[in-house]
C-alpha positions as CSV (number, residue, x, y, z in Angstrom):
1,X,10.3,-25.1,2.4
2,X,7.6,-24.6,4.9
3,X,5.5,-21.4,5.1
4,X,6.8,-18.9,7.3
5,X,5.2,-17.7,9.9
6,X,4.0,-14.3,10.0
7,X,5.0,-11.6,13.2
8,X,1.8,-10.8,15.0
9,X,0.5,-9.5,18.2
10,X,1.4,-12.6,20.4
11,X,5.1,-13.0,18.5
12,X,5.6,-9.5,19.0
13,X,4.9,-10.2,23.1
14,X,7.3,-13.0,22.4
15,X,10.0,-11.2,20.9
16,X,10.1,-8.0,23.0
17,X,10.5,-10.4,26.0
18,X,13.4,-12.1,24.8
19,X,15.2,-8.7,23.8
20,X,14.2,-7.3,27.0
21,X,16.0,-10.6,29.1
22,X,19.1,-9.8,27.1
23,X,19.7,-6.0,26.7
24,X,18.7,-4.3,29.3
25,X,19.1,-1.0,27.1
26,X,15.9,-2.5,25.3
27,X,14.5,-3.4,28.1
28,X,14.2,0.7,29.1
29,X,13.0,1.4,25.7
30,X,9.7,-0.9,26.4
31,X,9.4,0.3,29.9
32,X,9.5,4.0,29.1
33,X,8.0,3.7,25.6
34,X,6.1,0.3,26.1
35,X,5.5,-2.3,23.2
36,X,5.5,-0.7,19.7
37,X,2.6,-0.9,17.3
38,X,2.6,-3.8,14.9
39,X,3.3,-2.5,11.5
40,X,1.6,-4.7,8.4
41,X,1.0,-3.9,5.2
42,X,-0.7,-6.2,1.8
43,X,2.1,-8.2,-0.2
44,X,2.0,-7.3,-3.3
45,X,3.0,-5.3,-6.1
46,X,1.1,-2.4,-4.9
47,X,3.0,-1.9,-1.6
48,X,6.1,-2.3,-3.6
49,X,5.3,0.1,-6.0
50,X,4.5,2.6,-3.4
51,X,7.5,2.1,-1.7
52,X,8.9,3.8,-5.0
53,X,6.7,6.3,-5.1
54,X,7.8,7.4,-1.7
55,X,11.4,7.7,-2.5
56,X,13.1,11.1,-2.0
57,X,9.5,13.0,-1.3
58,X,7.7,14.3,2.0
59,X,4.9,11.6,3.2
60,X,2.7,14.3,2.1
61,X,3.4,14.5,-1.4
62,X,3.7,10.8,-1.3
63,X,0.5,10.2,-0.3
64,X,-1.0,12.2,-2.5
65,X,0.6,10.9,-5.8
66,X,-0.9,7.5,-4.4
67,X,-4.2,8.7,-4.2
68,X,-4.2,10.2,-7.9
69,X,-2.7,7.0,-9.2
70,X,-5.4,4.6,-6.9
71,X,-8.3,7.1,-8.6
72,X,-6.6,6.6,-12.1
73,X,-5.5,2.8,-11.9
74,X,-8.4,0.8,-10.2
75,X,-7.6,-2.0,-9.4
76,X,-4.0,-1.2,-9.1
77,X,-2.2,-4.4,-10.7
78,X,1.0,-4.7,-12.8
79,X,-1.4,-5.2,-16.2
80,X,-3.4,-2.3,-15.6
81,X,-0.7,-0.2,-14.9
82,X,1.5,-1.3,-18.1
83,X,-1.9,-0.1,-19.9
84,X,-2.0,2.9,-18.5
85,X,1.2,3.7,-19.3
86,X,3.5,6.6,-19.2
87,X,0.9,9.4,-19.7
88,X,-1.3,8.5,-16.5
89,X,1.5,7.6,-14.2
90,X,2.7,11.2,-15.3
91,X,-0.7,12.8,-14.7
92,X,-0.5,11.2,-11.1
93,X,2.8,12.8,-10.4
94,X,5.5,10.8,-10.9
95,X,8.8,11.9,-12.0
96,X,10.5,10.8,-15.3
97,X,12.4,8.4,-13.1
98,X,9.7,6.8,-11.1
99,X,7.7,6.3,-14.2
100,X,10.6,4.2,-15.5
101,X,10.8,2.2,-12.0
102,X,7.0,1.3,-12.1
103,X,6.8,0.2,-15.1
104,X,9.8,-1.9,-15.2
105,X,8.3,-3.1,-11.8
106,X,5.1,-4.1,-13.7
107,X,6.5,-5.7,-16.2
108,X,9.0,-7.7,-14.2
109,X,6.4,-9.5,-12.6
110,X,4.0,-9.9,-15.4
111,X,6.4,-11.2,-17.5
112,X,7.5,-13.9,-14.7
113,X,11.2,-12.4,-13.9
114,X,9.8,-11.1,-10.7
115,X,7.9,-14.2,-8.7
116,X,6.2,-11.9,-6.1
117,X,4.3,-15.4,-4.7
118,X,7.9,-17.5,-4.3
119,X,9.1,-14.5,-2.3
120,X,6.7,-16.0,0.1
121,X,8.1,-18.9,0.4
122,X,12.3,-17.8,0.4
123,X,14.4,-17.8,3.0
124,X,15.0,-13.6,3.9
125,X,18.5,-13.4,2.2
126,X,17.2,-14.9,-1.4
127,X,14.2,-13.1,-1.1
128,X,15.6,-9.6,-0.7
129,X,18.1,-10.9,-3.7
130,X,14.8,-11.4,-5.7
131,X,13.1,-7.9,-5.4
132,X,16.4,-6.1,-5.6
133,X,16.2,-7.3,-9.3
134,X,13.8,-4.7,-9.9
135,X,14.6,-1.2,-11.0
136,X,13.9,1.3,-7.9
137,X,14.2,-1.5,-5.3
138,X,17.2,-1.4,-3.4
139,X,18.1,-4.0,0.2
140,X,16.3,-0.9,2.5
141,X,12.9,-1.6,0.4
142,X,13.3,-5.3,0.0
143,X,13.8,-5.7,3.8
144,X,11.1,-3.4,4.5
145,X,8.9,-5.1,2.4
146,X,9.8,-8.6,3.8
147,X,9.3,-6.7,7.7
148,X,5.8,-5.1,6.9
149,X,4.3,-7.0,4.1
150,X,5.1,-10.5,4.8
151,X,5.9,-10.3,8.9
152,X,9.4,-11.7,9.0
153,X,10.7,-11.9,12.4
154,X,14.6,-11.0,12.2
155,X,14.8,-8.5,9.8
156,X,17.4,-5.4,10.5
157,X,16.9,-2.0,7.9
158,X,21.0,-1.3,8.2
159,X,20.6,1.8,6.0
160,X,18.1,3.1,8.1
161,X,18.9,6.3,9.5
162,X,15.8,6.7,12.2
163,X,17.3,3.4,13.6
164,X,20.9,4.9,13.7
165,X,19.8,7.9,15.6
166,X,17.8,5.4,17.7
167,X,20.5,3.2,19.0
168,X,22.8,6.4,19.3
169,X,20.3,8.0,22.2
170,X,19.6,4.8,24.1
171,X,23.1,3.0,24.3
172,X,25.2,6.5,24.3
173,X,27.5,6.4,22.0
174,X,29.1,9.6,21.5
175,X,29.3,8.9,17.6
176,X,26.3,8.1,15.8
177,X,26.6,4.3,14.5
178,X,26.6,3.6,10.3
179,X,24.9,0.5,9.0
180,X,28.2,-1.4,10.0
181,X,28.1,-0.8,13.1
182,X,24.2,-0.9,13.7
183,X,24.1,-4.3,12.7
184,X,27.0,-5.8,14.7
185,X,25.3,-4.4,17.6
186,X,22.2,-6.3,16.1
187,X,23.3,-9.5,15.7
188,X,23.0,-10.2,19.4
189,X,19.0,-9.9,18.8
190,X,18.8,-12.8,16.6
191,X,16.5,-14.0,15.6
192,X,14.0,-10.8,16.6
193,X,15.8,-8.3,14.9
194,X,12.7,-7.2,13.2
195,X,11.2,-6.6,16.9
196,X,14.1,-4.7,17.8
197,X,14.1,-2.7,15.0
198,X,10.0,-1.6,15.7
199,X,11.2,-0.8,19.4
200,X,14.0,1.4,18.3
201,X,11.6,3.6,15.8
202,X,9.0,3.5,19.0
203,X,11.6,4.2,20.6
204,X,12.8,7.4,18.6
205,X,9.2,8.6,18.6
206,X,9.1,9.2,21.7
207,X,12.4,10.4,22.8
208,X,13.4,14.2,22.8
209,X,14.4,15.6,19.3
210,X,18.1,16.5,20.3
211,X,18.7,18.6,16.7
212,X,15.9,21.2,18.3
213,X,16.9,20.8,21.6
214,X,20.7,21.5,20.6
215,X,19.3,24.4,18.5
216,X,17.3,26.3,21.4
217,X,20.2,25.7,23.5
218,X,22.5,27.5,20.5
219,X,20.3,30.4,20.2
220,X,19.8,31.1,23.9
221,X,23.4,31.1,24.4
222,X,24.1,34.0,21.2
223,X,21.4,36.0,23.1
224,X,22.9,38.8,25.4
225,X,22.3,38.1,28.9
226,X,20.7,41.6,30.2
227,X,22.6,43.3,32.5
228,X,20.3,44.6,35.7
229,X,19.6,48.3,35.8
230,X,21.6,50.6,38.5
231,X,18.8,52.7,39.0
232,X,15.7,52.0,40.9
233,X,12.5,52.0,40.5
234,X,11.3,54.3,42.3
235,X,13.8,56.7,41.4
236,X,12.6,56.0,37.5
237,X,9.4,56.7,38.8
238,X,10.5,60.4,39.6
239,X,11.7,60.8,36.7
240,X,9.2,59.8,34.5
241,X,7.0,62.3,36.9
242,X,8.8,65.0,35.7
């Protein structure tokens, strides 16, 4: 199988045009919110490994468990993590869990059940089937992986709840759409789903927050509404006078 090409800043052009031509919803979403950036990361076992250590934490935490482990594992590969072992991958920050996922990460692809390289090379579907094999990697990662580390084109995160809130807003549904339906609506953007999928998180960036909004509305209608005072002012006056 030939190489695949990678998304870039001309395909992304490419694809936003095509969605644009065919749903004009899209289309609004790039002419209110124009292109969105182009999202890469490095293939390789250290993206996928932080992908786990971002699981079910705040980016903040996240990134600063990745900066102990970069300072404690240099370079970060699977051999000099399974050296490390269990004590520094503790000392970093990882939970009990997570310490189990890297290192079965680690040594999945050291000891060849995990061919990071072939990924390259797979068609999407048998490539997400190959990472899933890993403990800690579910389809969400896997097709995140294949969007930002190795640029695939029509790639749609069904499980991705920023995208469900996305679609919601711009096509007005009055129920917010579940994987199911998220990617029937999808398939129509074949084969840029991964573009479409970058617009609608552009998209949801820059669109109003409607949990605050809805809030602020809330609150301002449990407030009593004052009721304006009979007496005058300049009678109030006089009486303060006095």
């Amino acid at each position: 199988m030939a190489r695949i090409r990678r998304l870039n800043n001309r395909s992304l052009k490419q694809g936003a045009a095509h969605l644009a031509s065919i749903d004009p919803d899209l289309a609004r979403a790039i002419a209110q919110c124009g292109l969105p950036p182009l999202r890469s990361a490095d293939p390789g076992f250290a993206t996928l490994l932080r992908s786990i250590v971002g699981q079910q934490v705040s980016v903040h935490s996240a990134r600063a468990i990745w900066e102990k482990l970069a300072l404690l594992v240099d370079p970060l590969t699977p051999e000099n993590l399974l050296a490390a072992g269990e004590p520094v991958l503790r000392q970093a920050g990882f939970s009990g869990q997570k310490i189990r996922y890297g290192l079965a990460l680690a040594a999945d692809i050291v000891e060849g059940r995990i061919d990071l390289d072939a990924v390259h090379e797979m068609d999407d579907e048998t490539a997400i089937a190959e990472l899933v094999k890993a403990k800690g990697i579910g389809r969400w990662t896997a097709e995140i992986y294949l969007m930002f580390a190795l640029g695939r084109h029509d790639i749609m995160p069904g499980a991705d709840l920023g995208l469900w809130v996305a679609l919601q807003h711009l096509k007005g549904m009055r129920k917010r759409p579940d994987a199911i339906k998220l990617l029937k609506v999808a398939e129509a953007w074949r084969p840029w789903r991964s573009v479409a999928a970058l617009t609608l998180w552009h998209y949801r960036r820059n669109m109003p927050d409607w949990a605050k909004t809805e809030a602020k509305l809330a609150l301002r209608a449990a407030k009593p509404v004052p009721t304006p005072d009979p007496i005058s002012p300049a009678i109030r006056r006089k009486r303060k006078a006095a």
